[in-house]
N, C-alpha and C positions, 0 to 999 in steps of 0.2 A: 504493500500500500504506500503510495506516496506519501510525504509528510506534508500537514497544510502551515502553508504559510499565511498567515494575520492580512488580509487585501490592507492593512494601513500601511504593510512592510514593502508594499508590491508597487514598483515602477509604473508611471502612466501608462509608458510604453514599454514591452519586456522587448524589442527585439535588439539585440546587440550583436550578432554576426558579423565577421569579418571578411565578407564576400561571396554570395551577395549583400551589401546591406540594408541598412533598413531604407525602405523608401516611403515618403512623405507624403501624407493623403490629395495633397494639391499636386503632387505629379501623375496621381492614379487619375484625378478630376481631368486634367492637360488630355491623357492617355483618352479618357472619355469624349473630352470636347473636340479632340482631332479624329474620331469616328461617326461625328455629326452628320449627316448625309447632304444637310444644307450648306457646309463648307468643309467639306472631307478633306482628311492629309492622310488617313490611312486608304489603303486600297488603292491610294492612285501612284500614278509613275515617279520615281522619284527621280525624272529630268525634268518635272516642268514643277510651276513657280509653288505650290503649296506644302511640298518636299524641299524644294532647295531654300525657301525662306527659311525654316524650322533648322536646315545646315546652316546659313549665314547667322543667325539667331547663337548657334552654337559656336560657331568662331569668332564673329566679333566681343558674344560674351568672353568667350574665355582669353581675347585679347585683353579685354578688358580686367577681368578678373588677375590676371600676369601681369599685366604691365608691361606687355611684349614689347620688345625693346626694336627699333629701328631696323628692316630688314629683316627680321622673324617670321616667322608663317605659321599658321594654325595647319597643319596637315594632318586628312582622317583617312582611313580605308577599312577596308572588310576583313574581319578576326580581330582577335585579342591579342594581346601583347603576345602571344607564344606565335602569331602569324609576323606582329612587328617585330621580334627576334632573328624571323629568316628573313625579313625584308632588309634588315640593318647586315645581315650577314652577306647577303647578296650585294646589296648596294650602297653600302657604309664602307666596308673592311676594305682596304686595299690589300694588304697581305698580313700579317697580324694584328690579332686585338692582347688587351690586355684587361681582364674581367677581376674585380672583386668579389668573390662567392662568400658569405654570410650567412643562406640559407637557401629555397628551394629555387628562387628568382631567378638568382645571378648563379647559379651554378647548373640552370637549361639553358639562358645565354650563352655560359661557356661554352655547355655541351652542343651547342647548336654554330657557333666557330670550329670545333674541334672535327664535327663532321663534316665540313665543307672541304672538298677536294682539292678547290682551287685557293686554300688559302693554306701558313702555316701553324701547323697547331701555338694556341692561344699561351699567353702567358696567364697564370693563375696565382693570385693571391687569397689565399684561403685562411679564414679563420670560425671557429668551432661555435654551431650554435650556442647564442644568448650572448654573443662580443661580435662586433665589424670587424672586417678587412677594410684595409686601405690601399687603394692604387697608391705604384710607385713609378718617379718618372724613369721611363726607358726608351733609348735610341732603336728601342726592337722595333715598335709597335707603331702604327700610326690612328688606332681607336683605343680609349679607354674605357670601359663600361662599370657602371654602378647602381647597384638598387640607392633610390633615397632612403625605400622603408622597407624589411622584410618582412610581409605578411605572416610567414610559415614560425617567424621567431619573436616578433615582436621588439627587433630594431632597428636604429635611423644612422642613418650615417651624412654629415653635412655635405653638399653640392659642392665641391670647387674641383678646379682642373690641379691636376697634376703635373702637369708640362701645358706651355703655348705651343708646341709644332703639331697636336697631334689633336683631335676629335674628342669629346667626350660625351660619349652617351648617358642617360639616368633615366633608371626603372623606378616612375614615378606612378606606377599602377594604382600600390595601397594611401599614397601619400599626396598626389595633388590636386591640389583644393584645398589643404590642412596644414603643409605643413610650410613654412618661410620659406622663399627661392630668390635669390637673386637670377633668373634666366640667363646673364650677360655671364656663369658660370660655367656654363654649359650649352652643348652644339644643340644636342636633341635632347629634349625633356617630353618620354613617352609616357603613356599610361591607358589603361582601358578604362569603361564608363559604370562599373559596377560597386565601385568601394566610396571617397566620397559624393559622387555625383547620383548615386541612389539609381542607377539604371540597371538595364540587364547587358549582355557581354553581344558578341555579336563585332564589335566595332575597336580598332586603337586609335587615338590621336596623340599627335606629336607634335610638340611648336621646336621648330626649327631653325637656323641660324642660317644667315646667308653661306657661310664655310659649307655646311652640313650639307644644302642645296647644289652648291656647287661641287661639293665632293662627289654626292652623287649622280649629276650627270655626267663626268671625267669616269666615273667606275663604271658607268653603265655603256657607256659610248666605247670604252678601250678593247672592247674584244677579249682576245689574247685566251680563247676557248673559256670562257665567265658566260655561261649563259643565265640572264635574268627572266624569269618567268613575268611577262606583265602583271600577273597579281603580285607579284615580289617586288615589284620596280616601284623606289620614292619619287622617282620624277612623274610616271604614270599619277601614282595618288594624289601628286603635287597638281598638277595639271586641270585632276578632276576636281580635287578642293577648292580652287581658283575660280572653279565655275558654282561650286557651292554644291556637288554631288560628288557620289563615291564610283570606284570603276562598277561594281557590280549592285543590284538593289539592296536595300540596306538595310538591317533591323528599324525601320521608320516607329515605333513602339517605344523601341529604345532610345533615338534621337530625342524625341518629343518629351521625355522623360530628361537625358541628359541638359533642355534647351531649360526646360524647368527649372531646376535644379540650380545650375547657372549662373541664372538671371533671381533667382532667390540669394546665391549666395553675394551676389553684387549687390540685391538690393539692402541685405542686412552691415553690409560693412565690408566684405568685398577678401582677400584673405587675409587682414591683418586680422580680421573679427575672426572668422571659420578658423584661423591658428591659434586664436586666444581662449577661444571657447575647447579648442581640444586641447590645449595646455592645461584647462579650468578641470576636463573630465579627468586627464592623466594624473594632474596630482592626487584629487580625491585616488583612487584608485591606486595608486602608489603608495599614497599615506597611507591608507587601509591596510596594504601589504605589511609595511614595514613595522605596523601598530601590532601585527598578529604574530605568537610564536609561530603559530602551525602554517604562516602563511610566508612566500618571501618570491620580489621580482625577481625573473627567470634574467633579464639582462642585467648583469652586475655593475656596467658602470652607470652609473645616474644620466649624465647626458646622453647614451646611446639609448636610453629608454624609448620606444616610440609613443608618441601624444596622437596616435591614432590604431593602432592595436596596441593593448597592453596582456602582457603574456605575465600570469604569478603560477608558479609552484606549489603543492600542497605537501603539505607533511605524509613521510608513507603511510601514517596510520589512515591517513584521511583516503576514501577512494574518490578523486577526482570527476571518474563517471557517473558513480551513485550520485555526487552533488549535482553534476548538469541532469542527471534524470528528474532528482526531485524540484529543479527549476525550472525543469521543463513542463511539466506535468502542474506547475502553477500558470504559466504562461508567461518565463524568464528564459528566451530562448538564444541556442546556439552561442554560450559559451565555451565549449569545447576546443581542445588542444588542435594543434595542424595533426593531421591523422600521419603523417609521416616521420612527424617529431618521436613520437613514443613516449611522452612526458606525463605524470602528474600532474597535470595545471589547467588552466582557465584560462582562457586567452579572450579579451572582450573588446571588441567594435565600439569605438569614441569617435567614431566622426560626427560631422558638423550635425547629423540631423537628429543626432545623440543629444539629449538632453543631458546637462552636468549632474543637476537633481535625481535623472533618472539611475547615474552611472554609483551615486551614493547611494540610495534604494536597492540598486544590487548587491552593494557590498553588507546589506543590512539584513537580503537575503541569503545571503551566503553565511553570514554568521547564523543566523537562525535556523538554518540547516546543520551546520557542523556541531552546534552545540548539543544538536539530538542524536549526529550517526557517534560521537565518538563516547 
């Protein structure tokens, strides 16, 4: 029998998932009002105007929301980050990358350099879940790649380049929209639309640098037996974003969601607010940690903490699962570890549409629970 938990103990909102997360009932209303029959965006082609406004929608916000800096480009296409991995690997890499792995992110990136035939395997900087790797400058490599935030582990590592001669990529999947960027750090700042921006997967975007644009049409144009698949090609996606569509139809469900989203987080304050507010959820939630014997964050050093998933460890007596079943079964869902981690712990979803009130209400369910299993 599940344990009942006190409804005074219980979050407005229980959903705190780390991807998908939780999405906002005025994106689900967006989703409604773009299936209107008197001014439809779903069902119709998304080359003409009531598709491709809901694209402009989404890149001028997220110019906006960045701060894109002079000669940047909002660039989208079809798949998720694991699609914009071969795309950067096709059409980013000239001949080595140099990848920081931390956790599940940045070490399919590597593995997705490593498999490419026509490049030389990767250099790798590797460090042990719950701590970052950090790129190091080398004359090997002409790309550098980094998560900002490791979903699977629950930490952040800051944006900046390692060297000026060479590219810097950032896997900014779980992390932007939340977390502080300077853009002029970095070439390509990618991510998909599923963790802050409340949408479903389907799509990556990437703001890009004039370098990064130019790099890739030099890799794409050189030949030298490189064949790029046009769904692979950044100049292709470049092209088609340009016109405010993707090369092929697009999760339009998910745009219209992503354009929400957005334009919500512009209107509250734009990312200095959406970083403050998951600063506000992360300490609650850190402090909690650090207040409890049986409880301790999974990332040891304090700054590498990430303010948009936070990963804590349970004591062995404590069974980790038994607690997300019996939060679940109130309707405090999907705090559970990366399934690949194998860890004791709780891993919880703080982004922007996280309420900070709601992220202390968990921690008040989770005591209320431990204080009955042990």
């Amino acid at each position: 029998m599940p344990l009942q938990i006190p409804s005074s103990l219980l979050p407005s909102d229980g959903r705190f998932g780390s991807g998908p997360s939780k999405v906002r009932t005025a994106q689900v209303d967006a989703v409604a009002a773009a299936g209107d029959p008197t001014r439809p965006v779903l069902g119709t082609s998304h080359r003409q105007a009531p598709v491709k406004d809901v694209v402009h929608r989404v890149r001028t916000g997220l110019a906006d929301l960045f701060d894109l800096p002079d000669g940047y480009e909002v660039v989208l296409g079809n798949g998720g980050s694991t699609a914009f991995w071969e795309v950067a690997t096709a059409s980013l890499v000239r001949e080595r990358a140099q990848h920081a792995t931390f956790g599940e992110f940045g070490a399919k990136f590597a593995a997705a350099t490593r498999r490419a035939p026509f490049l030389a395997d990767p250099e790798v900087v590797d460090a042990a879940p719950g701590s970052v790797a950090y790129l190091t400058p080398s004359d090997a490599v002409d790309v550098y790649a980094t998560p900002h935030n490791e979903t699977s582990t629950g930490a952040m590592a800051p944006v900046r380049r390692p060297a000026e001669d060479a590219l810097l990529l950032t896997d900014a999947t779980s992390g932007a929209g939340a977390l502080p960027v300077d853009l002029r750090s970095t070439d390509v700042y990618y991510f998909g639309p599923q963790k802050v921006f409340g949408a479903d997967g389907g799509l990556w975007l990437a703001l890009c640098s004039p370098a990064a644009i130019e790099r890739a049409a030099e890799v794409e144009a050189s030949g030298g037996g490189r064949w790029v698949p046009e769904f692979l090609s950044l100049t292709t996606a470049l092209e088609n974003s340009r016109k405010d569509q993707t090369l092929n139809t697009p999760a339009v469900a998910t745009l219209v969601m992503l354009a929400e989203q957005v334009e919500w987080l512009n209107g509250q304050g734009g990312l200095e607010w959406s970083s403050r507010r998951c600063a506000t959820s992360a300490e609650i939630l850190y402090g909690w940690a650090d207040a409890r014997e049986w409880a301790t964050p999974f990332v040891t050093v304090p700054a590498e903490r990430s303010t948009v998933v936070g990963t804590v460890d349970l004591d062995d007596r404590i069974d980790a699962s038994a607690v997300v079943a019996h939060l679940r079964a109130a309707g405090v869902l999907d705090v559970f570890p990366y399934r690949k981690l194998g860890r004791n712990q709780l891993r919880v979803g703080m982004f922007p549409a996280v309420d900070p009130d709601d992220v202390a209400a968990l921690t008040a369910c989770v005591d209320h629970v431990v204080e009955r299993l042990v």
